[in-house]
N, C-alpha and C positions, 0 to 999 in steps of 0.2 A: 580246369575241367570244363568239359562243356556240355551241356546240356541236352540231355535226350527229349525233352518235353518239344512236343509237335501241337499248336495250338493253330484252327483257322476260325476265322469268321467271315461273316457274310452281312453285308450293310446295301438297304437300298436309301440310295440320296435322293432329296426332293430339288425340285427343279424352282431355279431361280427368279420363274414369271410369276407363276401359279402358286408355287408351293406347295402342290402336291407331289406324292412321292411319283419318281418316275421310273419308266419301266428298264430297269438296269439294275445289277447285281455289283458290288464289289467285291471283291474273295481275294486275301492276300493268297500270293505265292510263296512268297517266303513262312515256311510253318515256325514261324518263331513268335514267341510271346509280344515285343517288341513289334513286329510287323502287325499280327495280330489287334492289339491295343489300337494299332493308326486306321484298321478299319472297322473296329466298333466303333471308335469314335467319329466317322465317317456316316454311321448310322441317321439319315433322317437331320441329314444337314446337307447345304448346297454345297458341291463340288467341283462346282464350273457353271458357266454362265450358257452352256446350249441347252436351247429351249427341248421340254419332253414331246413327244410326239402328237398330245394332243396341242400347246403351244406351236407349234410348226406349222399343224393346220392351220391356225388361226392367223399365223403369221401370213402364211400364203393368202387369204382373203383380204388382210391387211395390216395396219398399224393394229397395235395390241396399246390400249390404253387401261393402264393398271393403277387402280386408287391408292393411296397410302396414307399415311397418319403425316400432318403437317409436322415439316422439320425431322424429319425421318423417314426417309426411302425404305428404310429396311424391315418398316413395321407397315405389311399389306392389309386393308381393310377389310379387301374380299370383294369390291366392285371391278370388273372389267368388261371392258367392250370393245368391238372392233370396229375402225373408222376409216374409211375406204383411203386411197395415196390420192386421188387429188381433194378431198375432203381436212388432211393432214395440211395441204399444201393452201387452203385457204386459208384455216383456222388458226394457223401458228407461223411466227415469224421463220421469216429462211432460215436462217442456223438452228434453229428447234425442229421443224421439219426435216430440213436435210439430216441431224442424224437420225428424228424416229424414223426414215425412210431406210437410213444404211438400217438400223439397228434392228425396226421391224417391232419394236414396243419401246413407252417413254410413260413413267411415272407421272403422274399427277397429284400432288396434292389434296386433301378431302376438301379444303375450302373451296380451292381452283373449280375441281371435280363438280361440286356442288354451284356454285357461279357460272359456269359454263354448262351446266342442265341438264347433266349426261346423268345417263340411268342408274336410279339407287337401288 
């Protein structure tokens, strides 16, 4: 038998620089329970790595230097600042530069952060 039950939801995901929610809607199509489920749980969690539109600007100004808790990228402290590409390109060796320069932002450290003088 199968099921008449038509469930939707709606999830806004936060964005993977910042962390705040970005400005985008997930809405399954599929009206099923099952479908459903995979976008509440979608709710107010990263779903990709492109940055939200205020990140973008910032990207375009420059490197996005993003603080974090030492030994975990994943846990953001809430320090960021932006540090112009030849600034990138003095401060940090070549292979650390060349990708914050593809990538357009590059985790930090809180000790690092803190040692190299950048703003708390």
């Amino acid at each position: 038998m199968v099921s008449a039950e038509k469930c939707l939801e709606v999830a806004i995901p936060v964005c993977y620089f910042c962390g705040r929610d970005k400005n985008q809607l997930i809405i399954n199509k599929m009206l099923t329970p099952s479908h459903a489920k995979k976008v509440k749980e979608a709710h107010g969690k990263v779903v990709d790595y492109e940055p939200c539109d205020e990140c973008k600007k910032l990207m375009e100004q420059g490197v996005m230097l993003i603080s974090c808790k030492d030994n975990n990228q994943d846990y953001r402290t809430g320090k960021m600042c932006v540090v112009k590409d030849e600034a990138v390109k003095d401060i940090f060796p070549p292979e650390y530069a060349e990708r914050a320069l593809k990538m357009r932002a590059m985790f930090i450290c809180d000790t690092a952060w803190t040692n190299m003088g950048l703003p708390e």
